[in-house]
C-alpha positions in Angstrom: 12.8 -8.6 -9.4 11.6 -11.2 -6.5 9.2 -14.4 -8.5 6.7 -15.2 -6.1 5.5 -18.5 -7.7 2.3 -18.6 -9.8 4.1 -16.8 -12.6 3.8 -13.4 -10.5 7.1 -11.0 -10.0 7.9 -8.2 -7.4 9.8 -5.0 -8.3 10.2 -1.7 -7.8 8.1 0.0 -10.0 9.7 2.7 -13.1 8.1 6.0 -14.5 6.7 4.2 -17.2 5.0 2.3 -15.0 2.4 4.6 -13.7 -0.1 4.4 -16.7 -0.4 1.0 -15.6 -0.5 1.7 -11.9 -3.4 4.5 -12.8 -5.4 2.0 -14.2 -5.0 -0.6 -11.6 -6.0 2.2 -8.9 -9.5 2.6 -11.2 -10.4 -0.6 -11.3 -9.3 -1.0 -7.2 -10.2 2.3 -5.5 -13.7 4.5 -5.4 -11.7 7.8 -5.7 -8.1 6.6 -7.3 -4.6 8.2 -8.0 -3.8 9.2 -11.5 -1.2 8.4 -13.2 0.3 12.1 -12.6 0.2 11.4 -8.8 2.0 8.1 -8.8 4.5 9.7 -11.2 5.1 12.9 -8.6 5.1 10.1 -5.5 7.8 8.2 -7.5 9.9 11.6 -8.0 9.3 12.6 -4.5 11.5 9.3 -4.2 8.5 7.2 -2.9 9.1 3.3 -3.3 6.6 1.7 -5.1 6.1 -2.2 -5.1 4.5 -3.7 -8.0 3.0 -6.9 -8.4 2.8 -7.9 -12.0 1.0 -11.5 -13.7 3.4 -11.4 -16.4 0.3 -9.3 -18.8 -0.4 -7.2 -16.0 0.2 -5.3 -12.7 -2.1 -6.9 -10.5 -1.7 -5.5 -7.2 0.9 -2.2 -5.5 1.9 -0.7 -2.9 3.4 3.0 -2.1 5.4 3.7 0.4 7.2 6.8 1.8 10.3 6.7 4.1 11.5 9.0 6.5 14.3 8.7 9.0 13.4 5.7 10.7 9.3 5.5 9.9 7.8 4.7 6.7 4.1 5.0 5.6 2.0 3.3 3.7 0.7 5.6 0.7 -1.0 3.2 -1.0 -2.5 -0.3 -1.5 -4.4 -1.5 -5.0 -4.8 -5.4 -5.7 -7.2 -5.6 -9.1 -11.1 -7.3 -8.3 -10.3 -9.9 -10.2 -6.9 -10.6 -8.2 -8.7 -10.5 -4.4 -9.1 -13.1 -2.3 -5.8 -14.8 -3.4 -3.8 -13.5 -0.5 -1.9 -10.7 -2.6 -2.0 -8.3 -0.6 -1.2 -10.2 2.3 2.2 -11.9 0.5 3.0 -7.8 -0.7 2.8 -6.4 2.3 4.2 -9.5 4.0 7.4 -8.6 1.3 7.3 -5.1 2.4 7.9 -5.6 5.9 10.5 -7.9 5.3 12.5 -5.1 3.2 12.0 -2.8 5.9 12.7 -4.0 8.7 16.3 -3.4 8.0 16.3 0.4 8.5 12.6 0.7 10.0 11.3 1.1 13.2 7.7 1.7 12.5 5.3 1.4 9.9 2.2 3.9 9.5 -0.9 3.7 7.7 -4.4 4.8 7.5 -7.5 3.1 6.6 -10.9 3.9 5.2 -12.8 3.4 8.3 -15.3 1.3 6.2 -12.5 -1.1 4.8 -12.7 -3.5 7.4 -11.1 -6.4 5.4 -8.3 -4.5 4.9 -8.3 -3.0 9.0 -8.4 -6.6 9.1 -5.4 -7.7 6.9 -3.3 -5.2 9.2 -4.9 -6.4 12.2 -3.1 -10.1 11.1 0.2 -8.6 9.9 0.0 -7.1 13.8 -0.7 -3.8 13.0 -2.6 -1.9 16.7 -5.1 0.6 16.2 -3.6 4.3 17.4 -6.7 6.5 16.4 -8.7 8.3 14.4 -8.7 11.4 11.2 -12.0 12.8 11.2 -12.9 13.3 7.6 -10.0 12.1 6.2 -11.1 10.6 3.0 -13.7 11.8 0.3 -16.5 9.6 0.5 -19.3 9.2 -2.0 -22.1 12.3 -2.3 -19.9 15.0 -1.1 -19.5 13.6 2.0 -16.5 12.3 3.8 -15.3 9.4 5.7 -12.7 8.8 8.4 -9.8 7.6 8.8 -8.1 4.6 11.0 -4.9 5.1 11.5 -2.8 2.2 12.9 1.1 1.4 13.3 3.1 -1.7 13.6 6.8 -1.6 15.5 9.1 -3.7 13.2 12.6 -2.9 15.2 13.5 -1.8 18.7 15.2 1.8 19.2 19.0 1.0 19.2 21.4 3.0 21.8 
């Protein structure tokens, strides 16, 4: 557990933590994980960052490692929590913790979240394309993807 100041605390986040992380994903996303699928991403030995007030888990982060990349699964912060620079000092934390065994860091983006395309664009994150279609989009319809990378460590010999 990492305290961050303002009574918030970073950690790894626990099985019986995804009832919590369920509800945060309601309140965040417009088509959100349940708390089956954060339970089967922490089995599949996903890391998951949580960012509790003490009461509650405010804001997370999923992220999946594999050799030498990891991705970005996942990012929540609760309405009432945004605008405070969360997801900024999470992901900030994140980077940090991989950069030890990490040479790149993947993601992708709704194409309509641009404050979050722009959050990554400040943590120097570069645009490398697009997914058509990607995500499910209100009506049926669907909604691209941006997908973008950020090199944290050279190769080594």
């Amino acid at each position: 557990m990492m305290p961050l100041g303002n009574g918030l605390v970073l950690r790894l986040a626990e099985e019986a933590d995804c009832t919590a992380l369920a509800t945060l994903a309601l309140s965040a996303h417009s088509h959100p994980w349940s708390e089956t699928q954060y339970l089967q991403s922490l089995k599949a030995g996903h890391q998951c960052w949580l960012l509790n007030s003490g009461t509650e888990t405010v804001a997370c982060c999923v992220v999946s490692k594999l050799f030498d990349e990891a991705e970005i699964l996942d990012v929540a912060v609760a309405p009432q929590w945004r605008r405070r620079g969360l997801a900024e000092t999470l992901l900030k934390r994140l980077i940090g913790e991989l950069q030890v065994d990490i040479q790149r860091l993947l993601l992708e983006v709704r194409a309509s979240n641009l404050a979050a395309q722009s959050l990554y664009r400040k943590l120097g994150f570069s645009e490398d394309g697009l997914r058509k279609n990607y995500y499910p989009a209100d009506n049926g319809k669907r909604e691209n993807a941006v997908l973008m990378s950020l090199a944290l460590a050279e190769p080594q010999p």
